[in-house]
N, C-alpha and C positions, 0 to 999 in steps of 0.2 A: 504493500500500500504506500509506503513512503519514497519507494522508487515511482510508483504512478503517481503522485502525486507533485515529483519533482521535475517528470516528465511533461506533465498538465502545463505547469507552471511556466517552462521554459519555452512549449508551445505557446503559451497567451504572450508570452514577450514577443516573440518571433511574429505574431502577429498585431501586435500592436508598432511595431516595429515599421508601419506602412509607411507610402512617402502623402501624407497630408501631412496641411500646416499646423494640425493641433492634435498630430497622434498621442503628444502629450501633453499635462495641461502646464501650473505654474511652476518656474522655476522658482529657487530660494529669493529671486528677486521680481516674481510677479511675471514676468513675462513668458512667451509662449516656447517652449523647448523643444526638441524632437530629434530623430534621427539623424543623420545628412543626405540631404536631397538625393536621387539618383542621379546617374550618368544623364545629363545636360541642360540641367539648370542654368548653367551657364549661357547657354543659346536664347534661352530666354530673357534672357536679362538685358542681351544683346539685343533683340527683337525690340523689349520694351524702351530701349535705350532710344532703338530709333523712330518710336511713337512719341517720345518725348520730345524729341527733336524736330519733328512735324507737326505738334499738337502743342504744346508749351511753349516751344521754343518761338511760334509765330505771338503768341500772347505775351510772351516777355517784352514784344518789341510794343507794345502800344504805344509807349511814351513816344516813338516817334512816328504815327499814326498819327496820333494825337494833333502833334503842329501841322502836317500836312491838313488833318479835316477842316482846322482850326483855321488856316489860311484860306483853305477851298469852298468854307460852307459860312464861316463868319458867322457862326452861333454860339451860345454860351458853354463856358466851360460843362458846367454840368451838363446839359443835352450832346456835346459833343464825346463827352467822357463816358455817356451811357453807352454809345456802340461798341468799342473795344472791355468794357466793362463788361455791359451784357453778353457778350460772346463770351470772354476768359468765366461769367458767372455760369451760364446755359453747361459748357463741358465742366466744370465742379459740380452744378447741382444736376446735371441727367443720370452719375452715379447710382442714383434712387428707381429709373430702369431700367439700365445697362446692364444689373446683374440680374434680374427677371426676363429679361431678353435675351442675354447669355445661356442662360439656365433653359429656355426656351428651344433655343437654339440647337444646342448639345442634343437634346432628345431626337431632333428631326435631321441634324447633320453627324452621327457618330462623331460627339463630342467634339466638335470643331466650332461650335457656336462662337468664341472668342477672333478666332480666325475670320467669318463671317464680316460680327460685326465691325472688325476694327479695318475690313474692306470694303463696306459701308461705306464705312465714315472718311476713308480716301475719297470716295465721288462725292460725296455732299460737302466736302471740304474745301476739295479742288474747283467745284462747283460756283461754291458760295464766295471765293477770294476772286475766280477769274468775273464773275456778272458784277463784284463790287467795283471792279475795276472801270465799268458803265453806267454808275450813281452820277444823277445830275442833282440830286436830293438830299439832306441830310436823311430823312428818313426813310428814303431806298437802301440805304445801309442797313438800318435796323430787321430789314428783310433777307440782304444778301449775305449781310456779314455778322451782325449778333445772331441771326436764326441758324441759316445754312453752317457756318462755320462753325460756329461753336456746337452746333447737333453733332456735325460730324468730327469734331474734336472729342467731344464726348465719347463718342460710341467705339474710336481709335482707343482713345486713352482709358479708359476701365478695361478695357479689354485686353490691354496688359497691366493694369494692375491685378484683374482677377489670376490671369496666369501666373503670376509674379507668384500673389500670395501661396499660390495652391502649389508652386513646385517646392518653398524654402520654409522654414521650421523656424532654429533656435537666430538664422541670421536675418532676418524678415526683413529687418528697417535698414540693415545695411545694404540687403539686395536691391532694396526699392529706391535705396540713395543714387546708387551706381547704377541704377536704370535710370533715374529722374536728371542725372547729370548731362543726357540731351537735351535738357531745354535748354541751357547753355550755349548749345550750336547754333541754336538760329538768332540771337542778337550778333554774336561775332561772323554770323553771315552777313546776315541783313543791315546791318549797322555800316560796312564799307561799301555795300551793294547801294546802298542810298545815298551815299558820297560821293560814288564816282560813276553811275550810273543813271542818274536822277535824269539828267538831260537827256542821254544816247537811249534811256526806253521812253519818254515823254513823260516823264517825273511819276509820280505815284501810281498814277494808273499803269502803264507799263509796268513798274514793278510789282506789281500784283498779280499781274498777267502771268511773269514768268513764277513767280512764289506758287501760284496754283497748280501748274505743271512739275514745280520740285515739290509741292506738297503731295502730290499724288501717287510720284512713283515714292518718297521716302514710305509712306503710309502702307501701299499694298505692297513693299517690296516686306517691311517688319511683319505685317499682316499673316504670312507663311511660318513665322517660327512662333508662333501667338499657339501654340497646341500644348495641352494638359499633360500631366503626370501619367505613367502606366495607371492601367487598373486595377482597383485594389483587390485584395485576398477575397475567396468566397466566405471564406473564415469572418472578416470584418466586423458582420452585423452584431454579432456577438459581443465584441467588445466594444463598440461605436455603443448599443444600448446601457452599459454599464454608464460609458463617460455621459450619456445624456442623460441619465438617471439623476447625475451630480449636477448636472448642468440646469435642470430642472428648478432645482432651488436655488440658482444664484440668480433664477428670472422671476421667482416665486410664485412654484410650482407646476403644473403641467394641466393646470385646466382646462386650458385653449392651445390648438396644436402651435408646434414650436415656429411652424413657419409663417404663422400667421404674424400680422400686424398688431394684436392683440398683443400678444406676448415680448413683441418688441418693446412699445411703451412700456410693458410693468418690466423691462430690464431699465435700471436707474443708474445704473453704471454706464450703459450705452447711451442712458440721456443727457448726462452731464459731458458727456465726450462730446457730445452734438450741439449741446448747448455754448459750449468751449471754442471749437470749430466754429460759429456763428459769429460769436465775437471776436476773435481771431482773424477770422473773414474781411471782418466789417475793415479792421486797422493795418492788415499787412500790405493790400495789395498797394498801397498808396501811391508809394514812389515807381511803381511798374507803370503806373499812369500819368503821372504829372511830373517827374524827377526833370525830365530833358525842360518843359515849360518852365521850370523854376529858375534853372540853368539858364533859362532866354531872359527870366524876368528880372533874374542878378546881375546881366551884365555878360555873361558867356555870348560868343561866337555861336553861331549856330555850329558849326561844324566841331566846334569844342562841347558843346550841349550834347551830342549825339553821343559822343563818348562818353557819356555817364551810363547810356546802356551796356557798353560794351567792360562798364565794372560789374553793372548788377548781374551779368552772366560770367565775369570773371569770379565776383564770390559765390554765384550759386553753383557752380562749379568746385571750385575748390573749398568750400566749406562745408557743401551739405554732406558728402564722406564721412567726414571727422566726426560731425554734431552725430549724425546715426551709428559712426562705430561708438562712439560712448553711451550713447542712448541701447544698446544691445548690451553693452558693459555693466549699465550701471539702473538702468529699467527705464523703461522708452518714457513714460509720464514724468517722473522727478527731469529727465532732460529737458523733455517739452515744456514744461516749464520755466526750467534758467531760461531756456533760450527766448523764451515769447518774454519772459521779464525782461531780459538785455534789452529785446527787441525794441520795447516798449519805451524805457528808458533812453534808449540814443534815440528815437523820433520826438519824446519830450526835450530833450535840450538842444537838437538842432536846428529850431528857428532862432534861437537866442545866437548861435554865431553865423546861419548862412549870410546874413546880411554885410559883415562887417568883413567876412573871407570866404567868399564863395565857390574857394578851392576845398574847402572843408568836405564839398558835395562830392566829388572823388572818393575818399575813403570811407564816407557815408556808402556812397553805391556800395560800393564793396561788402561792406556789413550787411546791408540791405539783402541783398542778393543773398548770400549764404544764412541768413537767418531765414529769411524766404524759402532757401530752396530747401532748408534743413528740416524747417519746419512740415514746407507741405508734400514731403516726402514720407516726415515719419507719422503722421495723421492718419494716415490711410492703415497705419499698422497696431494702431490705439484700440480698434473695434472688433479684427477677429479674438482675442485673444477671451472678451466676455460674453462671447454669442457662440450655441452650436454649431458646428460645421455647415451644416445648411444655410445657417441663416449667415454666412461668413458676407456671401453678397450684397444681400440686402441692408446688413450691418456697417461696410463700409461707406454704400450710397446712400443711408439715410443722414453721417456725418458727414458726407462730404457735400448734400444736396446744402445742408445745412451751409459749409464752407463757401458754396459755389454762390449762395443767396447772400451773404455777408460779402463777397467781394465782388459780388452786383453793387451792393448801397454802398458800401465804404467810398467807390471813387465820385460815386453819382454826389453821397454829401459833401466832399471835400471840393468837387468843381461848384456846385451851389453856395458854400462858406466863401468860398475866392470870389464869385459873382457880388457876392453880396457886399463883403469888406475890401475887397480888390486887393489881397494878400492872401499866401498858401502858410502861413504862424499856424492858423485856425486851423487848416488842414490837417495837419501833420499833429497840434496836439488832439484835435479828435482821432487822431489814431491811436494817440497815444491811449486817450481814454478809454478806446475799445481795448485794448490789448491787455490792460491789468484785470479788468475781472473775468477776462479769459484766463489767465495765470490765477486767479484765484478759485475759479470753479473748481479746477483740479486739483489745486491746491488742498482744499480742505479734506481733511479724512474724510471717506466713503462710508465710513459706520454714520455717519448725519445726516445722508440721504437714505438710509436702512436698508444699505446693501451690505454683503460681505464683501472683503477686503481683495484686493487686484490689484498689478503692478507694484509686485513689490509693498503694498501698504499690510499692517499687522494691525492686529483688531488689541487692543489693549487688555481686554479681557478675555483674550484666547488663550488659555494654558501651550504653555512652548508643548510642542509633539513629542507623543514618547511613544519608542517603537515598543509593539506590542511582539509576546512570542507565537512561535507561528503554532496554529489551531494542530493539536493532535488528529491523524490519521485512522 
């Protein structure tokens, strides 16, 4: 009996042992652990690398969108900041169903639903930048380029982060860093392409023309390595109903089935995450929209202005790495908080000196950028870890729908504060103000909102573990 029994035991590891992202649940610091991916996780990462680079990477460049529409349409800040806003908001908040469409998908294409859609989202992308390039309107835009573009930015872009999550385990936020480091690439495209190109394709519009044709083949060319993990054990079910046994009571209980909506809201760990994300939303995007305007309004060269985007994709590059190798180190919520607190702090003091040195706005971008890119890389990886596997999808796009709706309003109110004061001080410290009780939602213990404890956090009146002996045979 104690030889079957030790037999038993070493099968249940061997299958628990699968490649999902939460074969197992918290580590000693809250966050999600597991095996090591299979043979070529890496391909995907690659894939999503270059969705970020076609789908980010064109959203990073708004700021200089921005003064083009601004010259061409001679409308107020806030209406002009809505287009590029509402597009970069539409792909954060379609998240919410990207993964129901996915999951859709899979059933009717042997699991390739990801693939699918993030080939979609090439044509309505390509779509929507080549007909914006034929606005005689401001608000022909709001049709060709917040709709068209940001749908098919969406439906690209979750469609590697679902793959992302579901191939990697214990290194989740650093895969998603090292995938997100494409958006990077397209300010330091687009940013010299604007420079020295502006006249030889007949300024903006030309350049769009061609942006659509590189956004389509980047998008369907990632679109191919956007495919799922092997399939798991027949063995599975078995141990999958155990972990969602546990998983039951940390949404309390199993009233209402788990995929439902129902069950989503009574998880309150998931809703302060979403809540967080909203606020967050509201205050980061700021300078992805207005940085280069500021730059003109200080006293910069246009063509020195332009170069403030080619920091905010220098740090989002080179920083967002770092912030999610420690956030995996050290438990992904305690980082995302330092960093949304710095974040928060350097946009509160930098209207006090852009005026007086508006070279300051260089190593601002910089910080910008890698706080930015650190941040909304590791956000996407805050939600599976307190939802069941099933609901890993749904769980990501209800906090990111959240994120996407926050960096809709953040630039629309920060171009309406300038309208009104004819200064960006206001702008910037409402960002500032969004950004701190985002760092504080999280902040606070989770036993206050009447959940059990995640990411790392310990319930104070939880008796430290004591390993029990094992049950006679």
């Amino acid at each position: 009996p104690v030889l079957q029994a030790s037999e038993a035991a070493g099968a249940m590891a061997t299958v628990d042992s699968r490649p999902r992202a939460d074969a197992t649940r918290a580590s000693k610091d809250g966050d999600v652990v597991g095996p090591p991916p299979p043979p070529g996780g890496v391909s995907r990462v690659f894939a999503y690398w270059v969705v970020s680079a076609g789908s980010l990477g064109v959203s990073y460049s708004n700021g200089i969108l921005l003064v083009e529409f601004l010259n061409e349409f001679g409308q107020g800040r806030a209406q002009t900041a809505a287009v590029g806003a509402a597009a970069t908001g539409l792909m954060l908040f379609g998240g919410i169903f990207v993964g129901p469409l996915v999951a859709f998908l899979d059933t009717h294409t042997n699991q390739r639903g990801s693939l699918v859609s993030c080939a979609l989202g090439a044509v309505l992308a390509g779509l929507g930048l080549f007909v914006s390039a034929e606005a005689d309107a401001l608000w022909q835009l709001f049709l060709s380029y917040s709709l068209l573009v940001g749908l098919g930015h969406t439906l690209a872009l979750y469609a590697g982060i679902i793959v992302v999550n579901q191939w990697f385990n214990k290194r989740q936020a650093l895969a998603s860093a090292l995938g997100n480091t494409g958006a990077g690439v397209g300010p330091f495209l687009l940013a010299p392409l604007w420079a020295t190109m502006r006249v030889q394709l007949g300024g903006w519009r030309g350049i769009l023309r061609v942006l659509a044709g590189c956004d389509v083949v980047l998008l369907l060319a990632a679109a191919f390595g956007l495919t799922p993990p092997p399939p798991q054990s027949a063995a599975q079910p078995s141990v999958d109903a155990e972990l969602d046994k546990r998983e039951d009571a940390a949404v309390g209980g199993s009233d209402h089935p788990k995929s439902s909506t129902w069950a989503m809201l009574k998880n309150r760990e998931l809703m302060r995450i979403t809540l967080a994300a909203l606020m967050y939303g509201m205050g980061s995007w700021t300078p992805f929209v207005f940085l280069v305007d500021v730059g003109l309004d200080q006293g910069l060269s246009r063509g020195s202005a332009d170069v403030l985007v080619l920091c905010l994709a220098a740090g989002s590059i080179g920083l967002r790495v770092p912030i999610n190798a420690l956030a995996d180190k050290f438990g992904r919520r305690k980082v995302w908080v330092l960093a949304s607190l710095g974040y928060a702090l350097v946009n509160f003091i930098l209207p006090f000196i852009w005026t007086s040195n508006p070279v300051v706005l260089y190593p601002y971008a910089v910080l910008a950028g890698g706080f930015v890119g650190g941040l909304n890389s590791m956000i996407v990886t805050l939600a599976p870890p307190v939802c069941p596997p099933e609901q890993m999808g749904q769980a990501v796009g209800i906090s990111c729908a959240t994120l996407g709706l926050g960096t809709f309003l953040g630039p629309v109110i920060t171009g309406a504060i300038f309208d009104k004061l004819g200064s960006y001080s206001g702008g910037w410290w409402f960002s500032a103000a969004c950004l701190f009780p985002g760092c504080l939602v999280l902040w606070f213990p989770i036993q206050w909102f009447g959940a059990k404890p995640a990411h790392g956090e310990k319930s104070p009146s939880e008796p430290a573990a004591v390993a029990k002996p094992a049950a006679k045979v």
